[in-house]
C-alpha positions in Angstrom: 0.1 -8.7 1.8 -0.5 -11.4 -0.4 2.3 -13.8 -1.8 3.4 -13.3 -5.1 3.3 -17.1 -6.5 4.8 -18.1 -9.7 3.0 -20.8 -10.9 4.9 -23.7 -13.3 3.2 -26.3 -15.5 1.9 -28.6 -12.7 -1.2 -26.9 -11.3 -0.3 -27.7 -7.9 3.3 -26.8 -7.6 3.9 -22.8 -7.8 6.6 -21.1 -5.5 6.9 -17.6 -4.0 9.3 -14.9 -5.6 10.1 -13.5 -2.3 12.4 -10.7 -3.7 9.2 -9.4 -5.7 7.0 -9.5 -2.7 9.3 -7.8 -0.8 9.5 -5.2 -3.3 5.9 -4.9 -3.8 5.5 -4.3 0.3 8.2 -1.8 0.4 6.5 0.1 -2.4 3.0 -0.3 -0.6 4.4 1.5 2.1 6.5 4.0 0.6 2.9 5.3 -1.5 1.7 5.4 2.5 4.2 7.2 3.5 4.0 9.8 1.4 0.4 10.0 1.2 0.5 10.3 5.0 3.1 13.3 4.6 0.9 14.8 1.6 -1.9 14.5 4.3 -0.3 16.4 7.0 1.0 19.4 4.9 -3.2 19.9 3.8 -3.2 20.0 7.9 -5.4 17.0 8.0 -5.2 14.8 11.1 -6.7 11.2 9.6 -7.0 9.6 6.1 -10.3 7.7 5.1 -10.9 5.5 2.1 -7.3 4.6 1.3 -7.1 3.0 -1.8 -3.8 1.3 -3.7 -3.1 1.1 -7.1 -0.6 -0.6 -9.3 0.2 -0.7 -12.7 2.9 -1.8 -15.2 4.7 1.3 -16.7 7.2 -1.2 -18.9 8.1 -4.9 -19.0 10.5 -4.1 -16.3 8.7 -1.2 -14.0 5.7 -1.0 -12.3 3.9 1.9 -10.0 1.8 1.7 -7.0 -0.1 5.0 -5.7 -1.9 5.4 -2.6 -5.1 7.7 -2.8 -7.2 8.0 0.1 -8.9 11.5 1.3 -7.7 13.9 4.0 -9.5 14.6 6.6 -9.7 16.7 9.6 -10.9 15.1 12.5 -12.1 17.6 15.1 -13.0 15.5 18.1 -11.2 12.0 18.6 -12.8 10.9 22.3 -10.8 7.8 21.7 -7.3 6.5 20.9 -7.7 6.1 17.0 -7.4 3.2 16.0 -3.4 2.5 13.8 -3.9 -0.5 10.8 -0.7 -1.7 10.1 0.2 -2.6 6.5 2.3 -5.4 6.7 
């Protein structure tokens, strides 16, 4: 995941809020979580085309939702393949 930088009034000196990018990754994978648990109660086996999405809900709140599409994948020949998130 990307660093959250906060940037002062000298281009070149910004510094990372590390308790905002920790709660932007926890909140990452929370929405995976769940989407993977949404997943397995449609009986699907594999998500495809994950997709994450964040927005400000107040000056103080923001979301982030995972969307992606369950699948069922009838024949895996191979070990799939696990993508971590952090």
């Amino acid at each position: 995941m990307d660093r959250i930088l906060l940037q002062y009034s000298d281009p070149g000196q910004r510094v990372e809020i590390g308790i905002y990018t920790k709660m932007l990754s926890d909140a990452r994978n929370t929405a995976m979580e769940r989407l993977k648990q949404a997943a397995k109660e449609l009986g699907a086996n594999a998500i495809i085309e994950i997709r994450f999405d964040t927005s400000e809900l107040s000056n103080y709140m923001n979301e982030m939702v995972a969307n992606g599409t369950a699948i069922i994948v009838d024949d895996i020949k191979n070990e799939p393949e696990i993508v971590s998130l952090s």
